[in-house]
C-alpha positions as CSV (number, residue, x, y, z in Angstrom):
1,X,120.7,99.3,76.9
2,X,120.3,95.7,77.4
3,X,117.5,93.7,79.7
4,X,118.7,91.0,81.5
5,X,117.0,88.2,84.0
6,X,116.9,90.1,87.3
7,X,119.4,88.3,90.1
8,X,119.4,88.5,93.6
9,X,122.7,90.9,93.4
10,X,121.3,93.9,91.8
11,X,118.2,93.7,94.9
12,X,120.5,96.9,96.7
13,X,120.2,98.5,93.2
14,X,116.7,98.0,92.1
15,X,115.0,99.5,95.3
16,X,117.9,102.5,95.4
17,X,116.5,103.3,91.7
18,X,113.0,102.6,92.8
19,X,112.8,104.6,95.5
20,X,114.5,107.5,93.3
21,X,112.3,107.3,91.0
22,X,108.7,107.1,93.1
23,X,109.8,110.4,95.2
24,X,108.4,113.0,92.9
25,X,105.7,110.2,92.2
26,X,104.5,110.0,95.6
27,X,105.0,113.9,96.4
28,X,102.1,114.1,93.8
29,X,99.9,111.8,95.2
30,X,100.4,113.9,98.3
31,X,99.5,116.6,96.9
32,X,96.2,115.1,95.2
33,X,95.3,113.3,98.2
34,X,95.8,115.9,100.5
35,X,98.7,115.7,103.5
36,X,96.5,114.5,106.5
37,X,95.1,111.6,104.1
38,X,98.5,111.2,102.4
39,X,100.3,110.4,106.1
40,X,97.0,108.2,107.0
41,X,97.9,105.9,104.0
42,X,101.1,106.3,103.5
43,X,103.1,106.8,106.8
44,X,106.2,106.3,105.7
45,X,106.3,105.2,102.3
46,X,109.6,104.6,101.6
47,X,109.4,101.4,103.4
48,X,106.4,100.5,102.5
49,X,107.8,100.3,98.5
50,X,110.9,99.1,99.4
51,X,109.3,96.1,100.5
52,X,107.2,96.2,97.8
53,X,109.8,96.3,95.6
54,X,111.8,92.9,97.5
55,X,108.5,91.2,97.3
56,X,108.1,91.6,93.9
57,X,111.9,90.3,93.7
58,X,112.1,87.7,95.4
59,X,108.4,85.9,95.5
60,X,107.3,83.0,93.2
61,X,104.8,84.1,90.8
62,X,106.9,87.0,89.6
63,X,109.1,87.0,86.5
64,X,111.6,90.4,86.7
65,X,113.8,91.6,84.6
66,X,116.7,94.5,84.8
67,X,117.4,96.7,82.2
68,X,121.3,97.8,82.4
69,X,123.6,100.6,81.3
70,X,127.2,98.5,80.9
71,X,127.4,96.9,84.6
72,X,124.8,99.7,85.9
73,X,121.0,98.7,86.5
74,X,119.1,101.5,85.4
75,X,115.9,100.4,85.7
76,X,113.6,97.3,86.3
77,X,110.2,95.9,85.7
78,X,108.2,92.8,87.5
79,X,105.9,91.0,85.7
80,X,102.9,88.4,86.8
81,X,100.4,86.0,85.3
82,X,97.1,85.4,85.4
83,X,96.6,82.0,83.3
84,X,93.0,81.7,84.2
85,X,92.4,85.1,82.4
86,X,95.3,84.5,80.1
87,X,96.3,88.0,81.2
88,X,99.6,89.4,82.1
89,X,100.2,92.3,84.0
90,X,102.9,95.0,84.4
91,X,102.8,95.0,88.3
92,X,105.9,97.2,88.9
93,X,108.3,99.3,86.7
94,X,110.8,102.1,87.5
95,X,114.0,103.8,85.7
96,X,116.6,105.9,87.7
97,X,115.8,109.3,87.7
98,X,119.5,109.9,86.0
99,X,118.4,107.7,83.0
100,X,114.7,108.8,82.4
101,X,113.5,110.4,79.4
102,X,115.8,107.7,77.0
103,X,113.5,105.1,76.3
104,X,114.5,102.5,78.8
105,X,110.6,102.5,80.4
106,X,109.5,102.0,76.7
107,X,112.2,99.4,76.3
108,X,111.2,97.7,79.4
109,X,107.5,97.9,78.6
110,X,108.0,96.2,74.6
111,X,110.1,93.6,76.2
112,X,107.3,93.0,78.7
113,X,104.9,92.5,76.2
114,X,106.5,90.4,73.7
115,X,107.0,88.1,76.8
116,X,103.8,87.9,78.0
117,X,102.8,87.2,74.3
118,X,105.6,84.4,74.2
119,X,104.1,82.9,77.6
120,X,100.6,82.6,76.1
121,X,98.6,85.9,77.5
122,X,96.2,87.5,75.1
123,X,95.8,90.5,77.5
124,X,97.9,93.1,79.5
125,X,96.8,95.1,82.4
126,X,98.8,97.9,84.0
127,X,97.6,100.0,86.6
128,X,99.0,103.8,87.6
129,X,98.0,107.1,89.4
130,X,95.7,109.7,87.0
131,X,97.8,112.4,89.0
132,X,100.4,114.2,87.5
133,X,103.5,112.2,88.6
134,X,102.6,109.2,86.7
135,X,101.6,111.3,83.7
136,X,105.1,110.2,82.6
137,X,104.3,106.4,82.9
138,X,100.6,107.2,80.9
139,X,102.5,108.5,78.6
140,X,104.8,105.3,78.2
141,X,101.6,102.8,78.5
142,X,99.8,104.9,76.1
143,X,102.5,105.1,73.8
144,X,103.0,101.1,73.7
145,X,98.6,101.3,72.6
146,X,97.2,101.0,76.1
147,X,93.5,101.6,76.5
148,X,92.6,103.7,79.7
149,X,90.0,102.2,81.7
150,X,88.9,104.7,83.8
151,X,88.3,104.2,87.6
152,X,87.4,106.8,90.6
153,X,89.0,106.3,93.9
154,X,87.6,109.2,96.3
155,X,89.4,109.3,99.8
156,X,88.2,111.2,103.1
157,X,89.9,111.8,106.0
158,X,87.5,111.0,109.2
């Protein structure tokens, strides 16, 4: 695997793995949130991330990066500062589900942090879902010596 400076021709790629990869992710929040809350918040998801995922390409203020398989993106992560704080923060990652489970999230992740290091932050925040589709990305932040900070979010349906 190598990571490269993300490029306005691998945009069709990125959100096609994205979107891939957050199915199962948001088919547990579903699940935790309940369906009627679920469809209040999230009507149609899919395009909601995929212009999540566009924004995060394509506006200043974000530093992105691909991580490839020969010519194939295979996964991605979008970074941000916050110089005031002299934080970073890991504001979006994903792998393609056909490449998960190999180390390219953890890959992504070390590359992330050594960069934010390099650009001056002292801090790195992530945030992610407690439910169990992101248990996988826990794992990873946990695994690269994230602290969990926890926070409750309660939802009702009126």
């Amino acid at each position: 695997m190598t990571i490269e400076p993300y490029d306005e021709s691998r945009l069709d790629a990125v959100v096609r793995l994205s979107l891939r990869a957050w199915e199962p992710v948001f088919e547990s929040i579903e699940r935790a949130m309940g369906s009627d809350i679920f469809r209040e918040q999230h009507p149609d998801w899919r395009v909601t991330q995929r212009s999540a995922v566009e924004s995060a390409c394509s506006q200043e203020g974000f530093h992105v990066w691909v991580a490839c398989e020969g010519s194939r993106t295979v996964g991605f992560v979008a970074l941000r500062l916050h110089p005031d704080e002299r934080m970073g923060e890991i504001h979006m990652i994903a792998v393609d589900p056909d490449w998960q489970r190999r180390g390219i999230a953890a890959g992504l992740t070390r590359y992330s942090l050594a960069w934010l290091k390099a650009a001056g932050m002292t801090t790195v925040v992530v945030d992610t879902g407690g439910d169990p589709g992101h248990a996988p990305a826990r794992h990873t932040y946990e695994s690269a010596g994230f602290r969990l900070f926890p926070i409750a979010r309660y939802f009702k349906k009126l």
